[in-house]
ZAPA-852869 format. One record per residue (C-alpha): residue in one letter; x, z, y; residue number from 1. Coordinates in Angstrom, 1 decimal, padded with zeros to 4 digits. Example, Ala and Ser with C-alpha at 12.3 -4.5 7.8 and 13.67 -1.06 7.14 Angstrom:
2
+---------+--------+--------+--------+-----+
| residuo |   east |     up |  north | num |
+---------+--------+--------+--------+-----+
|       A |  012.3 |  007.8 | -004.5 |   1 |
|       S |  013.7 |  007.1 | -001.1 |   2 |
+---------+--------+--------+--------+-----+
//
This chain:
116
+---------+--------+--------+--------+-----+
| residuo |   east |     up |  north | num |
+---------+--------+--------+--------+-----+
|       X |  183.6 |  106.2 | -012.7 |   1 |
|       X |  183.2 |  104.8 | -009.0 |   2 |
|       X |  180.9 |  106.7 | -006.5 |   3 |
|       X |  179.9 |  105.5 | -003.0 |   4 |
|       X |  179.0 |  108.5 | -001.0 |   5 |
|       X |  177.3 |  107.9 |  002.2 |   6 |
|       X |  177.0 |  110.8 |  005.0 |   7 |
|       X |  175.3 |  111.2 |  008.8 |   8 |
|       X |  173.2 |  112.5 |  011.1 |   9 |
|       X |  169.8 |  112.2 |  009.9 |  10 |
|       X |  167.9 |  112.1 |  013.5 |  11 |
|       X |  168.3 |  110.5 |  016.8 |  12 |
|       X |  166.4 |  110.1 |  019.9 |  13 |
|       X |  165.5 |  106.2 |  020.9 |  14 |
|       X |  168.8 |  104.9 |  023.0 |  15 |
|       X |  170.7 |  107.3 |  020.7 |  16 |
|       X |  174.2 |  107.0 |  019.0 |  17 |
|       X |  175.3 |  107.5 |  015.4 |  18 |
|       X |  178.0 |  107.1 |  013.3 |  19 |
|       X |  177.0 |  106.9 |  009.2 |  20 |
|       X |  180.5 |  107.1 |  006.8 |  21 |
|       X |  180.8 |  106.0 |  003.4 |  22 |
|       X |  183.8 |  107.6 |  001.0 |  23 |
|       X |  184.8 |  105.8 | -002.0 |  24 |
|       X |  185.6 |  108.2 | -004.6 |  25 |
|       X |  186.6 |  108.5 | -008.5 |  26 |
|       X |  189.3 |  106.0 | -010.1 |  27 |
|       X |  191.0 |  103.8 | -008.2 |  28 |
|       X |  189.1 |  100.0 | -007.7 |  29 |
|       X |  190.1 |  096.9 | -006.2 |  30 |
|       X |  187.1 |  095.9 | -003.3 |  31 |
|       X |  186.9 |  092.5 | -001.6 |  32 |
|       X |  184.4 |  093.7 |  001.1 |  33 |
|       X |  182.3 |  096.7 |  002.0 |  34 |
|       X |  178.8 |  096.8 |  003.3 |  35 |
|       X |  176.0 |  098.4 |  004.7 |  36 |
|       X |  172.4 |  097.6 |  003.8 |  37 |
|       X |  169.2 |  099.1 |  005.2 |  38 |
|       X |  165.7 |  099.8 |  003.5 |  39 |
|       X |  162.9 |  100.2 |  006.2 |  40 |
|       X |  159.7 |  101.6 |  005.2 |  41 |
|       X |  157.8 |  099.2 |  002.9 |  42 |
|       X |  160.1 |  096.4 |  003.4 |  43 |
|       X |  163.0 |  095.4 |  001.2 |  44 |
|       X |  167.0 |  096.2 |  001.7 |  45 |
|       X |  168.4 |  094.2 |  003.8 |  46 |
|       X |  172.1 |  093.4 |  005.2 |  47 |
|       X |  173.2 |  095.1 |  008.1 |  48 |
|       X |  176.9 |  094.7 |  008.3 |  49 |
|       X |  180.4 |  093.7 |  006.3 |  50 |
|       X |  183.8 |  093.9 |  006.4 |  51 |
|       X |  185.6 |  092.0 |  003.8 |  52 |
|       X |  189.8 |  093.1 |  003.1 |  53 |
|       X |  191.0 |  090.1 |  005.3 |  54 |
|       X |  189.0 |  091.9 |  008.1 |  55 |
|       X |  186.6 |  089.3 |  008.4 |  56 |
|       X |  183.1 |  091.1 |  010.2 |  57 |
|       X |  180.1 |  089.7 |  009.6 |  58 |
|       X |  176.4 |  091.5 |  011.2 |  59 |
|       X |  172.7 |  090.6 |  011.0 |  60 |
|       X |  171.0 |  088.9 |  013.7 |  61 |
|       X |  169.5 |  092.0 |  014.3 |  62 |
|       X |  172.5 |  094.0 |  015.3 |  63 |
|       X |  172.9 |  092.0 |  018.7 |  64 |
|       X |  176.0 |  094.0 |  019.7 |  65 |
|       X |  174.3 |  097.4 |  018.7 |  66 |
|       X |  176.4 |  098.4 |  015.8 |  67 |
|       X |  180.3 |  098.2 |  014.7 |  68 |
|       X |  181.7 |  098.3 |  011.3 |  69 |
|       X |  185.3 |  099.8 |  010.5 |  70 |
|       X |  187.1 |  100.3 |  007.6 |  71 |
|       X |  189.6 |  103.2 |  006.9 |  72 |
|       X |  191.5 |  101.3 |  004.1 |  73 |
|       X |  194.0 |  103.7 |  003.1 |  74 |
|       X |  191.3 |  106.4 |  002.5 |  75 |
|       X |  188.4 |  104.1 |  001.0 |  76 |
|       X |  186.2 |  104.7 |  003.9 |  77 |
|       X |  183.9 |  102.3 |  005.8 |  78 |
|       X |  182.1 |  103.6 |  008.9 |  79 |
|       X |  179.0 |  101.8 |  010.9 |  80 |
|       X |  178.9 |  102.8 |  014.6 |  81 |
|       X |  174.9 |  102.7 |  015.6 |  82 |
|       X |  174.0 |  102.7 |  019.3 |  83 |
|       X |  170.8 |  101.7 |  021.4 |  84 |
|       X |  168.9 |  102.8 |  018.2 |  85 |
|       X |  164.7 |  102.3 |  018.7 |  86 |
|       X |  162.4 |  102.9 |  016.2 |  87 |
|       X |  162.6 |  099.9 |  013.8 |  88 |
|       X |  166.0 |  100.9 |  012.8 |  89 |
|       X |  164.3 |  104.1 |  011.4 |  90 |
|       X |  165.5 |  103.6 |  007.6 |  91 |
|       X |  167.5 |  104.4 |  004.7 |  92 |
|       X |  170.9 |  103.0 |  004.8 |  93 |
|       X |  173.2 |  102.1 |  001.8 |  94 |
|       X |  177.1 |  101.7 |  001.3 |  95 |
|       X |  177.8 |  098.9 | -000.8 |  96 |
|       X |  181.5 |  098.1 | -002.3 |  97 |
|       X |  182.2 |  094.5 | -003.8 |  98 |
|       X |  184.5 |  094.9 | -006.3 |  99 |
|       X |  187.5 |  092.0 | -007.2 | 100 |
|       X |  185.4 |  091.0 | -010.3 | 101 |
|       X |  182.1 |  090.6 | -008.4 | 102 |
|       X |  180.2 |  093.7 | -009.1 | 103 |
|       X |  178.5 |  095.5 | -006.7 | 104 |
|       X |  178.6 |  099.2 | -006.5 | 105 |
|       X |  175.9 |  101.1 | -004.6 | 106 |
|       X |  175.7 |  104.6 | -002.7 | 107 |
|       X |  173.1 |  106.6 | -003.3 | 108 |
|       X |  171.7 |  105.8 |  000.5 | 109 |
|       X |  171.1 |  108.2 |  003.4 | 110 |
|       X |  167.9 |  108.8 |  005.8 | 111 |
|       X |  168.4 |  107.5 |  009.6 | 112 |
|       X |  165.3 |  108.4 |  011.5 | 113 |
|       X |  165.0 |  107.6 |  015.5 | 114 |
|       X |  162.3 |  109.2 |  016.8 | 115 |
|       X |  161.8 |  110.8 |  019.7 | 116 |
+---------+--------+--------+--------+-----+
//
């Protein structure tokens, strides 16, 4: 069995920083890319950032420069740097691994809230 397992600081101030991690753990899986994905209140997940194993970096529009996603290959570990955070980044954000054979394996998703 596979597990994403994401981790961070819950709360920031608007104009804050924070750094969410994501450990990849149980049996050993190939991955073409990993992810991050947000949920906002009452709107659906969306794509935030992904780093695929060549080291190609794709963001959303909506980034603009804010965030920066890294990958710690030899421990499973994907990172997403978050700065100038505001209030409409308040959501739940999910790991996501794309295995070789196309499937996509989720982590159970942790709470970023910027308020101040």
């Amino acid at each position: 069995q596979v597990q994403l397992v994401e981790s961070g600081v819950g709360s920031v101030q608007p104009g804050g920083s924070l750094r969410l991690s994501c450990g990849v753990s149980g049996r050993k899986i190939s991955m073409t890319a990993l992810a991050w994905y947000r949920q906002r209140p009452g709107k659906e997940r969306e794509f935030v950032a992904r780093i695929r194993n060549g080291g190609n970096i794709e963001y959303a529009n909506f980034v603009k420069g804010r965030f920066n996603i890294s990958r710690n290959k030899a421990h499973d570990m994907v990172f997403l740097q978050m700065s100038s955070l505001n209030a409409d980044d308040t959501a739940i954000y999910y790991c996501k691994a794309v295995t070789n054979w196309g499937a996509n394996i989720w982590g159970q998703g942790t709470q970023v809230t910027v308020s101040s």
